[in-house]
N, C-alpha and C positions, 0 to 999 in steps of 0.2 A: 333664233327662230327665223325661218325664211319667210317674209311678208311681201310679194310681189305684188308690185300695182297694176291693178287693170287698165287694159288695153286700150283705150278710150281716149279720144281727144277732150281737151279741158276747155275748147269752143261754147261758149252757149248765144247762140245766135238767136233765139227763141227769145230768151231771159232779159227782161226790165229791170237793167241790175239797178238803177235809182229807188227799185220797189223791195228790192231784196236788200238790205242793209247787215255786215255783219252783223254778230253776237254781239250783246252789251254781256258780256262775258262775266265779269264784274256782279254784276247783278242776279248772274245763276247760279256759280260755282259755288259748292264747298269753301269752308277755312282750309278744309286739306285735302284739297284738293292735288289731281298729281302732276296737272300741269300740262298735259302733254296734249296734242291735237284728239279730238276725241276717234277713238278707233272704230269704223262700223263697216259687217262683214255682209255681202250682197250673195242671196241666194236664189238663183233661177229655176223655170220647173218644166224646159223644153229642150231638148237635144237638137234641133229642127237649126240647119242653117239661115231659114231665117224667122230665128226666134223671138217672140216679140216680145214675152217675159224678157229675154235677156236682154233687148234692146230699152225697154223700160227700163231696167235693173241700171244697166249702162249711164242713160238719162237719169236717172236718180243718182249715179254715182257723181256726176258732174255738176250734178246742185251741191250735194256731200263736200266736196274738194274746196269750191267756191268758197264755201262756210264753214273752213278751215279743217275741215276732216281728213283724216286718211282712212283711204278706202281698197278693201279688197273684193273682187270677184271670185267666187269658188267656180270654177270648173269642173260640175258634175259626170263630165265623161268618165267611163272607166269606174265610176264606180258602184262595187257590186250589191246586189240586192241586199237585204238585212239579214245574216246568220250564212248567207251562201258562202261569205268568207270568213276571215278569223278580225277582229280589230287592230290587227298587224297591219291589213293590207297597207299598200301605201295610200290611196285614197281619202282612205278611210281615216289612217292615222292625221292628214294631212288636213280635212277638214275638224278633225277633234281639237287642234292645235289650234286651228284658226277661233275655234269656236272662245277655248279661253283666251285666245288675243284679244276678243274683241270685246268693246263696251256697250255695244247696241249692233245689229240686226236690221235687216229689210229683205222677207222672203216675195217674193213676184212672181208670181205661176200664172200657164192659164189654168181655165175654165177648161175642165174636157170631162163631155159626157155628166155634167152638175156639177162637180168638185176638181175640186184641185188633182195637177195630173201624180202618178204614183213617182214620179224622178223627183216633188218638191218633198211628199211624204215619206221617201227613203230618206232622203239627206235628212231629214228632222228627226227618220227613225235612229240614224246613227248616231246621232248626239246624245253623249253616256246621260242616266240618268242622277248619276255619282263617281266623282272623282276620288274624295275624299268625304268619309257619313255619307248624309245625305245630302247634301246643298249640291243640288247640280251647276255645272258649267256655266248654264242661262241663266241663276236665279237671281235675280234682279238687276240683268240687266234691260238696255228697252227694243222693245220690237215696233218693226212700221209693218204692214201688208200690204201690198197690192196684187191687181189681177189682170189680167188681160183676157178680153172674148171674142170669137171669130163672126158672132151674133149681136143681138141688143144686150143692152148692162144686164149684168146678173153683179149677186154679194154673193154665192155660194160657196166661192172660194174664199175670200177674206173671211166670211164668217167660221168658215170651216179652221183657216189660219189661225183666227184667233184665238179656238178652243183650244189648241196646240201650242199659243206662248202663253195662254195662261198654265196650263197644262208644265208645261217648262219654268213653270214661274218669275215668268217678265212681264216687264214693266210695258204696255202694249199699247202705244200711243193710242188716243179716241180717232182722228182723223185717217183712212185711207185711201186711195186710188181704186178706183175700176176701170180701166178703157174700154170702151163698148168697138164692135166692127176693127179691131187693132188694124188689120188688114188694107183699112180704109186711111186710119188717123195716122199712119207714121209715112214720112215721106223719105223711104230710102231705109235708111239706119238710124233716122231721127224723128224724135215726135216735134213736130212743129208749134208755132204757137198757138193757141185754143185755151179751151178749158181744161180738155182734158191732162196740158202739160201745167196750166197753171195749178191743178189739183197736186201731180205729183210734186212740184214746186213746194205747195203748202204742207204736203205730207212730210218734207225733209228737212223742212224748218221747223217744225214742229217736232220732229224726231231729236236734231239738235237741240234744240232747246231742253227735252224733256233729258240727254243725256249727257248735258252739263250740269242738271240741277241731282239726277240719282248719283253719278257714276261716285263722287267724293262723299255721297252719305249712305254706301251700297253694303258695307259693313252694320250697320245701325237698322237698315231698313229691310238686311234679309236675318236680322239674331231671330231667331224661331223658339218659342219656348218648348215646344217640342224634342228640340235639339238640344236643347239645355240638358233636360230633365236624363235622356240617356245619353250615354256614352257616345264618340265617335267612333270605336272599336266597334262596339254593339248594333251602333244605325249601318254602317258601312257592310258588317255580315248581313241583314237584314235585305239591304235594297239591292245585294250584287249578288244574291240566290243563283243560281244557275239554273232553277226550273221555270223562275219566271218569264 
């Protein structure tokens, strides 16, 4: 699998690292657990060279790293609308792959026009509903959100987010980011230090943490009795219909 690391310097000039203290790792993990840096996939909801989703995403992805993560940025260019292509595309396929890569999620849109812009709502759209039966890609793993606005704070997008990882059946951390005026708060390519970066700050740490403690009991916590009861032959005809 090709897992490219974004683009990003690993700088945090902002960051009270005395405040921020690794994982007591120990104390979250599973018994069987798999060990490995936890994986979390970053997804933007602006094309715009200077995107401020993306620049958040970024900023978060640098807390991510710090607290031992490996991180990737999906690159939303290029990819096409929902059904205008085949799940072949490359895009397409490229984000699908990422998706079971990873152990946890952080989508970052703006705010445009009340909700979340339609580049974050495509990428969610192309995420299969089933691979194999029904357990999708996303089911338990965990989700952060945040939002960026060109105005005063709005939630209308996180909240919107959310109905969509619970929707996907993740694990969808309580704490998220809003930045109010984005325009205002980032100096350059970077958000400075405030509140508004100490909130993403706290959104990331708390993402880790919640995906040290699912990822080694994600077997136990997504068994479904619903899935029991039928077939996986049976659920997988079922949820991959072609007229749905």
């Amino acid at each position: 699998m090709r897992v490219a690391e974004s683009a990003v310097s690993d700088d945090l000039p902002a960051l009270v690292r005395a405040a921020l203290p690794q994982m007591d790792v120990d104390a979250l993990k599973a018994p069987d657990d798999p060990g490995h840096p936890p994986r979390i996939l970053l997804l933007y909801g602006s094309l715009r060279d200077a995107s401020y989703s993306r620049r958040a995403a970024e900023e978060a992805a640098r807390v991510l790293r710090h607290l031992g993560c490996e991180t990737h940025l999906f690159d939303p260019a290029g990819l096409p609308l929902v059904d205008d292509e085949s799940a072949d595309h490359h895009k397409v396929a490229e984000l699908r792959e990422l998706a079971v890569w990873a152990e946890g999620m952080v989508w970052s849109s703006p705010e445009r026009h009340g909700a979340m812009t339609g580049l974050m709502k495509t990428q969610i759209d192309w995420l299969p509903l089933s691979l194999t039966g029904g357990i999708r890609p996303t089911q338990g793993k965990t989700l952060a959100v945040m939002q960026v606005s060109g105005g005063s704070q709005s939630f209308n997008a996180v909240n919107q987010m959310r109905i969509l990882g619970r929707w996907m059946r993740m694990v969808t951390i309580p704490n998220q980011s809003s930045i109010a005026k984005a325009w205002l708060e980032f100096d350059g390519a970077r958000l400075p230090a405030g509140p508004f970066y100490a909130r993403v700050v706290d959104v990331m740490e708390e993402l880790v943490k919640f995906t040290w403690m699912v990822r080694g009991r994600q077997p136990y916590l997504v068994d479904r009795y619903s899935e029991r009861v039928e077939s996986v032959e049976a659920v997988h005809k079922r949820v991959s219909r072609k007229d749905s």
